[in-house]
N, C-alpha and C positions, 0 to 999 in steps of 0.2 A: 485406270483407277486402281489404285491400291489397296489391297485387303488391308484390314487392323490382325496384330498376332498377340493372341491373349495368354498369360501365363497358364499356368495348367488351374483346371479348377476356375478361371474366369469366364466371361463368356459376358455379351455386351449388357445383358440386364444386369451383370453384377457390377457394369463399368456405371452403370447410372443408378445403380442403388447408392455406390460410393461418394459420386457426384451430389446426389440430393441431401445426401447424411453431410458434408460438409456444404454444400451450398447453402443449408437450411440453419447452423448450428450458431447459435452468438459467441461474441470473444468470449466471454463468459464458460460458455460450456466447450469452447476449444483450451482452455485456461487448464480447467480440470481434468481435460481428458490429457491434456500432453503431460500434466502434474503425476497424472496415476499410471502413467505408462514409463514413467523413469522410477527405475528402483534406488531406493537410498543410498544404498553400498557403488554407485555408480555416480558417474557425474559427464558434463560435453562440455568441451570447449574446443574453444580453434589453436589446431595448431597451425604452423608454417606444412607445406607441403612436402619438402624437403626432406622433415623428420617424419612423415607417413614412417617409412621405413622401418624407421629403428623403432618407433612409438610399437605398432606392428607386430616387432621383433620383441619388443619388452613385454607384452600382452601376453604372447605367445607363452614365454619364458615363466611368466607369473602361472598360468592355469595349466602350466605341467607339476 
C-alpha cells in the first residue's frame, strides 16, 4: 500500500477540509469565488500548446 505525499503545510485533515469546502459549495458560490480570484488586469484563455513557449517567453519579457 502506498502512502499519500502532501505538499508542505498539508496533511490529510487539510485534504478533507478542502474536499467538504467544494463538495458542499453551489454553482452559485463556486461562480463568485473563481470571479474574485481573477484580477482585472489579467485574463485565461487557451492557447495551442506549441506556443506555451514563446507565450512563456513574452511574459517573462513583459515583468522585467
Amino acid at each position: 500500500m502506498s502512502q499519500n505525499k502532501f505538499p508542505d503545510g498539508w496533511d490529510e485533515s487539510k485534504v478533507q477540509q478542502v474536499i467538504a469546502h467544494y463538495g458542499e459549495q453551489s454553482e452559485d458560490q463556486a461562480s463568485l469565488e473563481e470571479e474574485a480570484g481573477a484580477e482585472s488586469s489579467e485574463t485565461v484563455m487557451n492557447i495551442p500548446r506549441d506556443l506555451v513557449p514563446k507565450v512563456r517567453e513574452l511574459i517573462a519579457k513583459h515583468q522585467t
